[in-house]
VOGU-3710 file (C-alpha; in Angstrom, 3 decimals, decimal comma):
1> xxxxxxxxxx> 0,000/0,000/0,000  1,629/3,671/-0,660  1,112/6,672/1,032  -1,993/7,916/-1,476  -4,030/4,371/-0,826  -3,572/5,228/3,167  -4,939/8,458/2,833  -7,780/7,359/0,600  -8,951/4,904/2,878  -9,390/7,805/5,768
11> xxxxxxxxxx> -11,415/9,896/3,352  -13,330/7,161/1,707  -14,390/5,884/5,459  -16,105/9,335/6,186  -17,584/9,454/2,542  -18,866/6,517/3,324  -20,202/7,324/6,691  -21,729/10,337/5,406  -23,648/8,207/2,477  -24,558/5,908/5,177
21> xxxxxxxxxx> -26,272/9,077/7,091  -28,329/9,515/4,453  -29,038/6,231/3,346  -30,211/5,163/7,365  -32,223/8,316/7,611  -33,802/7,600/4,059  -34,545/4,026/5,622  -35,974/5,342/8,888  -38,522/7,309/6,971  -39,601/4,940/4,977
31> xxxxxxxxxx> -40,146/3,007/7,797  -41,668/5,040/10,119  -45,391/3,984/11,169  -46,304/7,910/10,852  -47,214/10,538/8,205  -44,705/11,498/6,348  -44,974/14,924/4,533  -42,435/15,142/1,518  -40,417/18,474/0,848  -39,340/18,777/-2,534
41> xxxxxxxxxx> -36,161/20,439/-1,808  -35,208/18,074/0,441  -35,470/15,211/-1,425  -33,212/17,098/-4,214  -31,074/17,825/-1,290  -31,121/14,085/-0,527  -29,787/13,252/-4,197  -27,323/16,210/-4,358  -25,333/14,875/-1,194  -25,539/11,309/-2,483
51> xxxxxxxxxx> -24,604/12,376/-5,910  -21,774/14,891/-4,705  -19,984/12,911/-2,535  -19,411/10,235/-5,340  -18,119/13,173/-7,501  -16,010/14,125/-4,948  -14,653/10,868/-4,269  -14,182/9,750/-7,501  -12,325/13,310/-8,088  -9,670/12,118/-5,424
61> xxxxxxxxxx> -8,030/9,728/-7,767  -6,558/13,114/-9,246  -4,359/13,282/-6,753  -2,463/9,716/-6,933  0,628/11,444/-7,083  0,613/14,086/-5,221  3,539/14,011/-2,599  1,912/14,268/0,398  2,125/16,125/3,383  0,230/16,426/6,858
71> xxxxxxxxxx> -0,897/19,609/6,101  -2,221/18,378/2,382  -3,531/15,291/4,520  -5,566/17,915/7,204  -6,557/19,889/4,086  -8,025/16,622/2,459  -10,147/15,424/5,134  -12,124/18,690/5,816  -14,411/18,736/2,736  -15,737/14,921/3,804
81> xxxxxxxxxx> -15,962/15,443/7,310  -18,074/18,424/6,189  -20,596/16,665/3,796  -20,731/14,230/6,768  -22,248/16,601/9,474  -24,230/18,168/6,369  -25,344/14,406/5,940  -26,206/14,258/9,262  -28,743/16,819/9,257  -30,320/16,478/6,477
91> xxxxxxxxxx> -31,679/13,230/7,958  -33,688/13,699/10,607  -32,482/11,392/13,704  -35,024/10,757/15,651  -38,156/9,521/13,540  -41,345/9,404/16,312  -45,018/10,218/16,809  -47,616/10,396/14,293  -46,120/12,590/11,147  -43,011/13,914/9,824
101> xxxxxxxxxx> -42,923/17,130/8,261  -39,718/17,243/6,190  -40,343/20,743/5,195  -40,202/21,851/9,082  -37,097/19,751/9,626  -35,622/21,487/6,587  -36,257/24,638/7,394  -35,076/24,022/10,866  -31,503/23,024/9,381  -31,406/25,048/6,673
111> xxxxxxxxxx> -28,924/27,614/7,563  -25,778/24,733/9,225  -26,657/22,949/6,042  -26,356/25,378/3,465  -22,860/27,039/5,430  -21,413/23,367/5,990  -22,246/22,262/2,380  -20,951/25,510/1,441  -17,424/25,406/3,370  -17,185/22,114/1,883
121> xxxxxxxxxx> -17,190/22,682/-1,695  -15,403/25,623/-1,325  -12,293/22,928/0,258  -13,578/20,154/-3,033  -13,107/23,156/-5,752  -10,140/24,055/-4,339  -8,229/20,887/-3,941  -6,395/20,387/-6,890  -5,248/24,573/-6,804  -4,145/23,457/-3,012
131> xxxxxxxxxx> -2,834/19,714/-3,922  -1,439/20,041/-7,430  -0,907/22,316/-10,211  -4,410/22,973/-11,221  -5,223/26,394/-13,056  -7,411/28,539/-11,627  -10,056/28,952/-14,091  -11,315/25,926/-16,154  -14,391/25,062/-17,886  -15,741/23,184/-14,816
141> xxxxxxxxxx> -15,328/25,970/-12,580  -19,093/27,328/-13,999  -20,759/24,832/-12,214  -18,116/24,694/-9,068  -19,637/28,319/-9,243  -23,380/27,313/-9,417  -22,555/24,828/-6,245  -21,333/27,848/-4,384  -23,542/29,983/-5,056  -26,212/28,423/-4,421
151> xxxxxxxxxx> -26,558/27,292/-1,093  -25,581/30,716/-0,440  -29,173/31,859/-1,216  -30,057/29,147/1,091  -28,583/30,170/3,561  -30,233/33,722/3,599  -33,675/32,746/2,530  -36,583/31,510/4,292  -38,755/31,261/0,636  -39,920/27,511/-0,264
161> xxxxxxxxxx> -39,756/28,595/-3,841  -35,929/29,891/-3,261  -35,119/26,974/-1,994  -36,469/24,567/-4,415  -34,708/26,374/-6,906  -31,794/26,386/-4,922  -31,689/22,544/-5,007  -32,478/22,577/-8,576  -29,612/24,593/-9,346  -27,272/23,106/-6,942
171> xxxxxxxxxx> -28,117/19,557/-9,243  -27,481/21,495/-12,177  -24,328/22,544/-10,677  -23,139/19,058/-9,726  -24,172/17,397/-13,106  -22,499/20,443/-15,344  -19,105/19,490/-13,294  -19,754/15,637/-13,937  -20,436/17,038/-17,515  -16,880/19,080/-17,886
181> xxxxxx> -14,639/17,468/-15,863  -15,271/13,509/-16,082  -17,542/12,454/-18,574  -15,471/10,611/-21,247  -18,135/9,181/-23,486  -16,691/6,444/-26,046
//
């Protein structure tokens, strides 16, 4: 095993942790003997996270040759430890009485979810300016701009229509980076 493998099993352990929050909480709804009232922009939330942190994973192998530091290695494990308390509250813990109202949890969270999901992308888009020799600007930086901006409205608003757009956009976002940066149709 070299140095890159151990530090990609640290950071793949919290993605995974963090797509395990969302998968349980998913689970526990779904269960749950009560009501459950859906919130569109929560479900999108739901499939950005899930989405994202596979990006950002998969985005990791980028940096296979990096030679790395404990600095680098601090710098690499804040963005997933980040989507993992985002994770967290997305997903409501505790799942009891007779309904769920997903757009009152949402709203409840809204503002630690849109600044953690915000700190975090802001440490995924700039990882390979911090890690390796990546320019600046690039073609996929539009839609590391869209996932920025975005939960910034979040963060501010209390409209339901904001924030449905907000998750709308944010899955823009996400795909138009999958788009640019990785998709290598043959």
């Amino acid at each position: 095993m070299d140095f890159f493998e151990y530090i990609l099993i640290i950071t793949s352990v919290i993605y995974a942790m963090a797509v395990a929050q969302i998968m349980s909480g998913i689970s526990r709804i779904a269960q749950s003997s009560g009501e459950t009232r859906v919130y569109l922009a929560h479900s999108i939330w739901v499939l950005n996270l899930f989405v994202y942190i596979f990006l950002i994973w998969w985005a990791g192998w980028e940096f296979r040759s990096v030679q790395w530091t404990f600095p680098q290695y601090g710098y690499v494990l804040v963005a997933p430890t980040l989507l993992f308390f985002t994770c967290s509250l997305l997903v409501p813990q505790n799942i009891s009485g007779s309904s769920l109202d997903l757009e009152e949890h949402f709203f409840r969270i809204r503002r630690p979810l849109c600044w953690s999901f915000f700190l975090a992308s802001v440490f995924a888009a700039a990882d390979g300016n911090v890690l390796s020799d990546e320019p600046l600007w690039h073609q996929g930086r539009f839609g590391h701009l869209i996932v920025l901006g975005a939960p910034l409205f979040g963060a501010f608003s209390t409209s339901r229509r904001l924030h449905n757009a907000v998750a709308i956009a944010l899955l823009i976002g996400i795909i138009f980076i999958i788009v640019t940066r990785f998709w290598n149709p043959r």
